[in-house]
C-alpha positions as CSV (number, residue, x, y, z in Angstrom):
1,X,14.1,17.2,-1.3
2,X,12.5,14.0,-2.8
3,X,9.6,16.6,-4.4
4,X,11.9,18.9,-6.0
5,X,14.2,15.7,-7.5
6,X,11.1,14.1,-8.9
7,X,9.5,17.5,-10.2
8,X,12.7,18.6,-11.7
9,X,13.9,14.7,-13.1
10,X,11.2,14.9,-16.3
11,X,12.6,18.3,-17.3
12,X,16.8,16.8,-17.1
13,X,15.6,13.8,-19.5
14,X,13.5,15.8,-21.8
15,X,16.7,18.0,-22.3
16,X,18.9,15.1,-22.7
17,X,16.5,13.8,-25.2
18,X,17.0,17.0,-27.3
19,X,20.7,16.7,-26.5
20,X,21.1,12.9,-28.1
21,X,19.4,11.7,-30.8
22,X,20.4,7.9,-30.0
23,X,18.3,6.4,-26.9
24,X,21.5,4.5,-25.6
25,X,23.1,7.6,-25.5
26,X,20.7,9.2,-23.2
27,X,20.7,5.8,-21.1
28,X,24.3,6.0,-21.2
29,X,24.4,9.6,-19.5
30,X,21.7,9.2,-17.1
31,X,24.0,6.5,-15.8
32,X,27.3,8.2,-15.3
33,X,25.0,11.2,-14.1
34,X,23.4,8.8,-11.2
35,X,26.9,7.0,-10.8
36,X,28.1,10.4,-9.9
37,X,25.3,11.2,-7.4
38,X,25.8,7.6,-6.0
39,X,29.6,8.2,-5.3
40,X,28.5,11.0,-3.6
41,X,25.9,10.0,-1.8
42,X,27.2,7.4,0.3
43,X,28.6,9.7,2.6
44,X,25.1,11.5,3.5
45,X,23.6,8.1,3.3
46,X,26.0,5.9,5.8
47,X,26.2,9.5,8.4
48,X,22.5,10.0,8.3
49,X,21.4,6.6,8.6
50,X,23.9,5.2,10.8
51,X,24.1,1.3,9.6
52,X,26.5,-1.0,10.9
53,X,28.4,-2.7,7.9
54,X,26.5,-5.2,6.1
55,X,28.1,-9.2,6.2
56,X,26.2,-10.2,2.9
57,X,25.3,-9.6,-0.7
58,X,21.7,-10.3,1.0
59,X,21.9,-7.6,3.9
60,X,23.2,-4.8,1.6
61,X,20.2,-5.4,-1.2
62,X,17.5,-5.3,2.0
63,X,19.6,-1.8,3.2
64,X,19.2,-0.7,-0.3
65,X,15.8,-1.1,-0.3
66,X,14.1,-0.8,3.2
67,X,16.8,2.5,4.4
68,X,18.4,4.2,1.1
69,X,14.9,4.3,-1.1
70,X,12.4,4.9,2.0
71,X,15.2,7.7,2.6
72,X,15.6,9.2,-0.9
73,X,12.6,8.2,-2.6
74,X,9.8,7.5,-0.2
75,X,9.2,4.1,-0.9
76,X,10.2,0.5,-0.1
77,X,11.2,-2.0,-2.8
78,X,10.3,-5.6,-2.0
79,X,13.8,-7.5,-2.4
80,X,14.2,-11.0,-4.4
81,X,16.9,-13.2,-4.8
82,X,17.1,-14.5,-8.4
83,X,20.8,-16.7,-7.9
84,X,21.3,-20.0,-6.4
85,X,24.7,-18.1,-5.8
86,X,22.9,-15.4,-4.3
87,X,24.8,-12.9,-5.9
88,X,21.8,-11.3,-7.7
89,X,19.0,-9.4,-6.5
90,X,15.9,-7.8,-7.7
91,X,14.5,-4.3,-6.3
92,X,10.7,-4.4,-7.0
93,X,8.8,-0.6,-6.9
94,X,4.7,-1.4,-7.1
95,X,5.3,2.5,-7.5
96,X,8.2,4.8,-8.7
97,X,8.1,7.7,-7.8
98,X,10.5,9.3,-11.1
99,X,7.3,8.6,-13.2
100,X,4.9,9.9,-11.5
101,X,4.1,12.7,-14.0
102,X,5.1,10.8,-16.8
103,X,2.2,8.8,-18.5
104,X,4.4,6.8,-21.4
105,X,7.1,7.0,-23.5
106,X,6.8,8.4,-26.9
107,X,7.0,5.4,-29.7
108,X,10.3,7.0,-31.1
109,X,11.9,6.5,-27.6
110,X,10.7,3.1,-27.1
111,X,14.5,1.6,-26.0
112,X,15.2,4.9,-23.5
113,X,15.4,3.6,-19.8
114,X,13.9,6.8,-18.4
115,X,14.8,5.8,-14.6
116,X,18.3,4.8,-15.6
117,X,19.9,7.0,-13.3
118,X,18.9,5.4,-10.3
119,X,21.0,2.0,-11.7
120,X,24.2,4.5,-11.8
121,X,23.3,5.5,-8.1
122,X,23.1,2.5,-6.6
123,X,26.5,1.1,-8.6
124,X,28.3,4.3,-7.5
125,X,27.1,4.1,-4.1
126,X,28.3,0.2,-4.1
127,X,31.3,1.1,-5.7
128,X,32.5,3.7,-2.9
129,X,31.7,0.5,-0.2
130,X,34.1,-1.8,-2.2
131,X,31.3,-3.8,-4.0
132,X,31.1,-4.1,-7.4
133,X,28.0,-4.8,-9.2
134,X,26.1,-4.7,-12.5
135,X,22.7,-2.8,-12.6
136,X,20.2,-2.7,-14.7
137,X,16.1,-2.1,-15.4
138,X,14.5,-5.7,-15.4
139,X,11.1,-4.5,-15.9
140,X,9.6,-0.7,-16.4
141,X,6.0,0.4,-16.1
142,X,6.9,3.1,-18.7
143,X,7.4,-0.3,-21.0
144,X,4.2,-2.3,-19.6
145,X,5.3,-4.4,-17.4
146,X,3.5,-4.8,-14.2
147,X,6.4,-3.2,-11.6
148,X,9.8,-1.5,-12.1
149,X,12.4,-4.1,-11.4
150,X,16.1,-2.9,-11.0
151,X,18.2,-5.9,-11.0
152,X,21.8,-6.3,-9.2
153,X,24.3,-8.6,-9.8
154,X,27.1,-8.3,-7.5
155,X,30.8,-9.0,-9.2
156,X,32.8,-9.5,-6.4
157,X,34.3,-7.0,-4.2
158,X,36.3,-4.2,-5.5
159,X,39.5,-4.8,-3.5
160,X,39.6,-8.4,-4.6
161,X,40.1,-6.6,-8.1
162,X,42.9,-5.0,-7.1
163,X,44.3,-7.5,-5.2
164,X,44.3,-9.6,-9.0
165,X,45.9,-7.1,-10.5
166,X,49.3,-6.9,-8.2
């Protein structure tokens, strides 16, 4: 359940904290830890939430934000596109939920991106529909900025990729 993630999500990157001295490295595992929940999830995701397939880099963004986090999460990023390409995307949370018992960093962790698991979910998640895509934290209210901003830039699809390669 969303409770029990959240509850138990401050206690996984305190222990990672102890684990790695080096704030990237933490960032750098709390990726590949959400990548591997996001590969995963897709399949609960698309059979509990029955969507048709999306036709845009715009649709899937707004499916992102108004089904996957009102499913997972409880709340509704608002969605802006920052491309004249409109290839990228930012997810804006007025409230994240993964910091709700977590007041600020501590100064010695100043460069750890402490929600950096949810840009490996939604890049595995993407990854498993054929989209590739580069996420990463734009803004975080553990930093002091205003919102938390997750920004996506979509690559180009994933079977293009291997369609280069041949």
């Amino acid at each position: 359940s969303r409770e029990l993630f959240v509850l138990t999500y401050g206690a996984l990157v305190a222990q990672l904290c102890k684990d790695y001295e080096k704030d990237e490295d933490v960032n750098t595992c709390l990726d590949r830890m959400g990548y591997s929940i996001g590969v995963r999830l897709i399949d609960d995701f698309l059979a509990r939430s029955a969507v048709k397939k999306c036709r845009s880099y715009s649709e899937t963004t707004d499916m992102i934000a108004q089904v996957a986090f009102k499913m997972y999460l409880g709340v509704t990023p608002s969605v802006s596109c920052s491309s004249a390409a409109g290839n990228e995307f930012s997810l804006i949370l007025d409230k994240n939920p993964l910091v709700d018992f977590v007041e600020e960093l501590p100064a010695e962790r100043a460069s750890l991106c402490y929600c950096n698991l949810l840009c490996g979910v939604i890049r595995g998640a993407l990854e498993m529909v054929h989209l590739a895509a580069e996420v990463t934290f734009l803004q975080d209210i553990l930093k002091g900025d205003a919102v938390t901003e997750i920004g996506i830039t979509f690559l180009r699809k994933a079977e293009d990729r291997k369609h280069k390669r041949n």
